[in-house]
C-alpha positions in Angstrom: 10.4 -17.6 18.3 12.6 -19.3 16.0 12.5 -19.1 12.3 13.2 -22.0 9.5 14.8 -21.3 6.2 13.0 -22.9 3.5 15.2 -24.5 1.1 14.4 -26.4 -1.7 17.7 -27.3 -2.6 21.3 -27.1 -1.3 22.2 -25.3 -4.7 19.8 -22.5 -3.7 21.0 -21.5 -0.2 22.7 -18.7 -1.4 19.7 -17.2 -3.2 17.2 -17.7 -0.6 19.7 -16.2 2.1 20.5 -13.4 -0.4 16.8 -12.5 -1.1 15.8 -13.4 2.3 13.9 -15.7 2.0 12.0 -17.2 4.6 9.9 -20.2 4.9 8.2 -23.2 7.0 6.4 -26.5 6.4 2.5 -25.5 5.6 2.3 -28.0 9.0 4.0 -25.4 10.9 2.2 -22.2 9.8 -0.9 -22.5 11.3 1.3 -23.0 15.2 3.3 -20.0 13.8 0.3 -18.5 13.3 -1.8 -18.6 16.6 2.0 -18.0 18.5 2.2 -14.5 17.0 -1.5 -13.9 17.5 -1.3 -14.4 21.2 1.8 -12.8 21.4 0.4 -9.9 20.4 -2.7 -9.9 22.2 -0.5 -10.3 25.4 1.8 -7.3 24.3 -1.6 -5.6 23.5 -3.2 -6.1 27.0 0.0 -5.3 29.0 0.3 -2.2 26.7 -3.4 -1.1 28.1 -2.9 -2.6 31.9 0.4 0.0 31.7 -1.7 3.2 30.2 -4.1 2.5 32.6 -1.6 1.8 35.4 -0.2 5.2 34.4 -3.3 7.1 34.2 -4.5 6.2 37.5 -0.7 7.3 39.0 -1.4 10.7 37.2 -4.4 11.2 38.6 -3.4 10.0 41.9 -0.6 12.9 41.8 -2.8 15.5 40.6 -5.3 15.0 43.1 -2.3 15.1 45.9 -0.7 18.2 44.2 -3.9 19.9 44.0 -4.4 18.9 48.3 -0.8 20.2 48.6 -2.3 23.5 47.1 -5.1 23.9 48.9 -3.6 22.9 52.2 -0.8 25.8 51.9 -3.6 28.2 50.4 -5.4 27.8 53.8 -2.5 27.6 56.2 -1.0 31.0 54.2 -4.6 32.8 55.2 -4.4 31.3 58.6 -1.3 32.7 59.1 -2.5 36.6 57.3 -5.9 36.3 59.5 -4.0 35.7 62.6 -1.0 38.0 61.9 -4.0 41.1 61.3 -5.6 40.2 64.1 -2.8 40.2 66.2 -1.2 43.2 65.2 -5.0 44.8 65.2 -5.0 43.9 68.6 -1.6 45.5 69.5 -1.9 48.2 67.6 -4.7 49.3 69.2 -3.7 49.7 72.4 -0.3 50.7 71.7 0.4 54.1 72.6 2.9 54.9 69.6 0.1 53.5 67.4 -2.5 54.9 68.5 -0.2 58.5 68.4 
């Protein structure tokens, strides 16, 4: 949004613009006034909609990280139960094992 410089008087630009000085009309204000309120208001919701955006995506990952887990947890004792088995299986009627 645009900005006026109040000036009361040509002579004065150079103080107002040193000091920063910043004005409008008291007909503007109010307009100024709601503008920045509902500019931040939207800033503020899209601020929340993007935390929550974010929270849900970390909980989405979590939940597939923690799947991934469990998923190689079982397929690794899969693999152990069938390996013992198996070689319990030779083993036993191998004749060097059983030597």
């Amino acid at each position: 949004m645009g900005g006026v410089v109040f000036l009361c008087d040509p002579r004065t630009e150079d103080e107002c613009l040193q000091r920063r000085l910043l004005g409008m009309p008291a007909s503007q204000a109010l307009a100024l006034a709601l503008a920045v309120t509902l500019t931040l208001a939207l800033t503020l919701t899209l601020a929340v909609s993007l935390a929550v955006s974010l929270t849900l995506t970390l909980t989405l990952v979590l939940a597939l990280a923690r799947t991934l887990a469990l998923t190689l947890t079982l397929t690794m004792t899969r693999r152990r139960s069938y390996g013992q088995s198996y070689q319990s299986r030779r083993c036993s009627s191998c004749s060097t094992c059983a030597a």
